[in-house]
ZAMARGU-4260 file (C-alpha; in steps of 0.2 Angstrom, whole numbers, plus 5000, padded with zeros to 4 digits):
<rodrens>
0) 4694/5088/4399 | 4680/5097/4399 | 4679/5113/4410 | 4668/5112/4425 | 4661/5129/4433
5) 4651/5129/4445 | 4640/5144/4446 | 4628/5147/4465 | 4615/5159/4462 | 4608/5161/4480
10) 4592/5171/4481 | 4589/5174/4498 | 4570/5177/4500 | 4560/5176/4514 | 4544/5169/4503
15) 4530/5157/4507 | 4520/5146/4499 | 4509/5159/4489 | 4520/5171/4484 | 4527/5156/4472
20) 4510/5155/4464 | 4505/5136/4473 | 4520/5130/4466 | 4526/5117/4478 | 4544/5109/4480
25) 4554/5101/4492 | 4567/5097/4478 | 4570/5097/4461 | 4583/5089/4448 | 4583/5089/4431
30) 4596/5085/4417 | 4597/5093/4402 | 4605/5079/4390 | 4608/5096/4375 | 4614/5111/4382
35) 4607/5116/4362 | 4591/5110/4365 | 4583/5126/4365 | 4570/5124/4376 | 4556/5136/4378
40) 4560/5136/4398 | 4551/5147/4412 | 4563/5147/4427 | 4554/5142/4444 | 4564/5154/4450
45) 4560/5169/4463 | 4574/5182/4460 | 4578/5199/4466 | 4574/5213/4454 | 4594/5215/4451
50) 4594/5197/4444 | 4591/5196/4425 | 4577/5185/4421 | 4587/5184/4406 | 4602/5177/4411
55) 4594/5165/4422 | 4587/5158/4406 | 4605/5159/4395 | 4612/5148/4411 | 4599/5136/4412
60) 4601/5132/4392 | 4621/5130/4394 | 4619/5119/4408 | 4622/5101/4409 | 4612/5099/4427
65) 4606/5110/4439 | 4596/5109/4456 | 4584/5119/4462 | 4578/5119/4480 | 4566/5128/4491
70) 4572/5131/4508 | 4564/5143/4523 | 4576/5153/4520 | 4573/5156/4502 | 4578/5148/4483
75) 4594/5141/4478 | 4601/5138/4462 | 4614/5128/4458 | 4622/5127/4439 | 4634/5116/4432
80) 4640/5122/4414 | 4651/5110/4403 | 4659/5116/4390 | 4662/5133/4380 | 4655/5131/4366
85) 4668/5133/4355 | 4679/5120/4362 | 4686/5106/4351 | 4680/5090/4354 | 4686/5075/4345
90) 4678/5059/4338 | 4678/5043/4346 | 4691/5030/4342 | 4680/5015/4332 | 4682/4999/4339
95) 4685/4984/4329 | 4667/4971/4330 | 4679/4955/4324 | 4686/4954/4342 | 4681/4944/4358
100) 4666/4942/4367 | 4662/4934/4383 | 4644/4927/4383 | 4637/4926/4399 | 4620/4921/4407
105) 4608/4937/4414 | 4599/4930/4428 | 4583/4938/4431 | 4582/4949/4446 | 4587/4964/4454
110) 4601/4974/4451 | 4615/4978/4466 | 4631/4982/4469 | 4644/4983/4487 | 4653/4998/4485
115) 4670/5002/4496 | 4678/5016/4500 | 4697/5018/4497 | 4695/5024/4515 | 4686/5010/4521
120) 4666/5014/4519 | 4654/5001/4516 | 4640/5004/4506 | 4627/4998/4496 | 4616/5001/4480
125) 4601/4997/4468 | 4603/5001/4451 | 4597/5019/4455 | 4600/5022/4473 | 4611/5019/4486
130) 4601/5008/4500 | 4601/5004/4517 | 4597/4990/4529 | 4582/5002/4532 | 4580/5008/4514
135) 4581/4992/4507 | 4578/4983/4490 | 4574/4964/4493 | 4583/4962/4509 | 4603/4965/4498
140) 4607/4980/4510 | 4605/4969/4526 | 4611/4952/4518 | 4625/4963/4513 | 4629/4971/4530
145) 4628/4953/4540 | 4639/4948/4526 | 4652/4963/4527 | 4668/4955/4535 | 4669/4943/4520
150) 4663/4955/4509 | 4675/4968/4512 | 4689/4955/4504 | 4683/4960/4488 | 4693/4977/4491
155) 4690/4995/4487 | 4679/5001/4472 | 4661/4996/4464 | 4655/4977/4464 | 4641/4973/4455
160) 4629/4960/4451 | 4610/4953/4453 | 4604/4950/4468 | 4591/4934/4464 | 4579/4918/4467
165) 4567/4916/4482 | 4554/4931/4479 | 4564/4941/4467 | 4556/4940/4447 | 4558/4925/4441
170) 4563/4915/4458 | 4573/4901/4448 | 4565/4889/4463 | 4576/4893/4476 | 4574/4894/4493
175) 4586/4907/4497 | 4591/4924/4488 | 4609/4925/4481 | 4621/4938/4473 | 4632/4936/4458
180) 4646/4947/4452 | 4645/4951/4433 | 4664/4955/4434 | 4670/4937/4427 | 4684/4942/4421
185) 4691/4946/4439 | 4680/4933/4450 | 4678/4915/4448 | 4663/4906/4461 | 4672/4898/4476
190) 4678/4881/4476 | 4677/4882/4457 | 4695/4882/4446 | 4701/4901/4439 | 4697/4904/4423
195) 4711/4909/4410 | 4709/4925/4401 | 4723/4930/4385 | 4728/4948/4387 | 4738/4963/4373
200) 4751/4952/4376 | 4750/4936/4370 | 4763/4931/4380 | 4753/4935/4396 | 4739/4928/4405
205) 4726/4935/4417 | 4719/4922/4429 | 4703/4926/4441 | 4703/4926/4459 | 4689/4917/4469
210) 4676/4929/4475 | 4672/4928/4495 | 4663/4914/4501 | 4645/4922/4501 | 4645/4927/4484
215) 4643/4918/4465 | 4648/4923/4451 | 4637/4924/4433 | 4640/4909/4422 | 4651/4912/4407
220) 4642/4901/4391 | 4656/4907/4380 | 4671/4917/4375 | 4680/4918/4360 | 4678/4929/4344
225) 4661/4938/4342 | 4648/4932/4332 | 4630/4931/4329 | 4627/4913/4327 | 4637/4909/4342
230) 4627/4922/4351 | 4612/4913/4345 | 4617/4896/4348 | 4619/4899/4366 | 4600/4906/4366
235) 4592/4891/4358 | 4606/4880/4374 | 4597/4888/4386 | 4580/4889/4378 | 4582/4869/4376
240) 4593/4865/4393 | 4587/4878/4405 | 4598/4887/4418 | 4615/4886/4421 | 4615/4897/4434
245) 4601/4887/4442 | 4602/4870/4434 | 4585/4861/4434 | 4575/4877/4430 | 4567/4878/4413
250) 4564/4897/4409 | 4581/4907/4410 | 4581/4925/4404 | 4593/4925/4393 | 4611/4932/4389
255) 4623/4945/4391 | 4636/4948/4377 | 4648/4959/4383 | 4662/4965/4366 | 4678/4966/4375
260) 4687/4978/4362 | 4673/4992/4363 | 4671/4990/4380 | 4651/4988/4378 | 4638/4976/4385
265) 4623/4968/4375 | 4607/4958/4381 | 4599/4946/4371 | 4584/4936/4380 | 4573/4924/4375
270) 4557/4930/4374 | 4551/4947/4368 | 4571/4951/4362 | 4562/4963/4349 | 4551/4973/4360
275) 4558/4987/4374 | 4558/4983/4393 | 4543/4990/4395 | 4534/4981/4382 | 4540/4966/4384
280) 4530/4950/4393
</rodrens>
């Protein structure tokens, strides 16, 4: 495990605006991905003159993330180093590829997730953020909370899935917005049959549990062992029969491929597949 300090630096100035140059910040957070980067980097810092410039430096280079913050009261610093560098660190074990995958629709629309406490809190999120019925994204954090006493069967921990349809990308022609879990290997949609799933033990089963009333549940196209031309069989399916998700609609996204032994999720969609998100029409 890698040994976290945690390093507060707390330079109690009394400054305004224009001692720090017209350098203005409410807040700021920056990662550095490479503690080895060796970035040429000039602390926005304001330090007594018993503070090294220097060290400041060193500790920004080995940490992993730090905040910065200005305050009335002054700067503070907070550092978060990883590792020494001399610790060991070992390779990844290398998962097999001819093992199973589970192929299932990605629906187009916002990401979100419910997220309950082991104590009991109920709270909500975006891909990025945590929201709120009065921070919201799409109306999730409110649907959410009008939904929480059936929601709150799904039990502690992180639920996610896509928030979609009326007003949310591609719409799929509904009239009302719904939210799917991506965990189908643990839900199945209500009123539908639990699906079987083969476990280490090939003795053992695992069968799903039905997900609360309010929620769906992305469609599984296929499981079985991975393979490119099964991938791509269900592409041209849905390229051919539209939605399954939302039957009758004639322009789904695409899929997600998710390889069960390496514990990774792929996304393959129809159009623009070759080009990045942000390139892509």
């Amino acid at each position: 495990m890698n040994r976290l300090i945690q390093v507060l630096l707390a330079a109690l100035l009394s400054v305004s605006a224009d001692v720090l140059n017209g350098v203005a910040f409410e807040k700021l957070d920056l990662v550095l991905e490479d503690e080895h980067a060796g970035l040429d980097f000039k602390p926005l810092v304001m330090t007594p003159a018993n503070l090294s410039i220097e060290w400041i430096r060193h500790a920004f280079l080995v940490a992993t993330s730090f905040t910065m913050s200005r305050f009335d009261t002054g700067i503070f610093l907070l550092l978060v180093p990883t590792r020494m560098e001399n610790e060991f660190k070992s390779f990844n074990k290398i998962a097999r590829l001819n093992r199973n995958m589970l192929v299932t629709e990605k629906i187009d629309g916002t990401n979100a997730q419910i997220f309950i406490t082991d104590d009991g809190q109920f709270l909500t999120g975006s891909r990025n953020k945590l929201i709120t019925p009065e921070d919201d994204n799409f109306g999730f954090s409110r649907w959410a909370h009008e939904n929480k006493a059936e929601l709150l069967k799904l039990g502690p921990g992180r639920h996610f899935g896509e928030w979609w349809g009326l007003g949310i990308q591609r719409g799929y022609g509904l009239q009302e917005k719904r939210f799917s879990l991506f965990n189908v290997m643990r839900w199945h949609a209500p009123g539908a049959k639990p699906t079987v799933f083969p476990t280490d033990n090939p003795k053992v089963t695992k069968e799903t549990v039905e997900a609360p009333a309010c929620c769906g549940v992305v469609p599984i196209l296929h499981f079985g062992m991975f393979g490119q031309l099964e991938i791509n069989w269900q592409i041209r399916n849905l390229a051919t029969n539209g939605s399954v998700a939302a039957p009758g609609f004639a322009n789904p996204e695409g899929v997600v491929v998710f390889h069960l032994a390496s514990n990774t999720l792929f996304k393959v969609t129809l159009e623009g597949d070759e080009a990045p998100k942000s390139k892509a029409k």
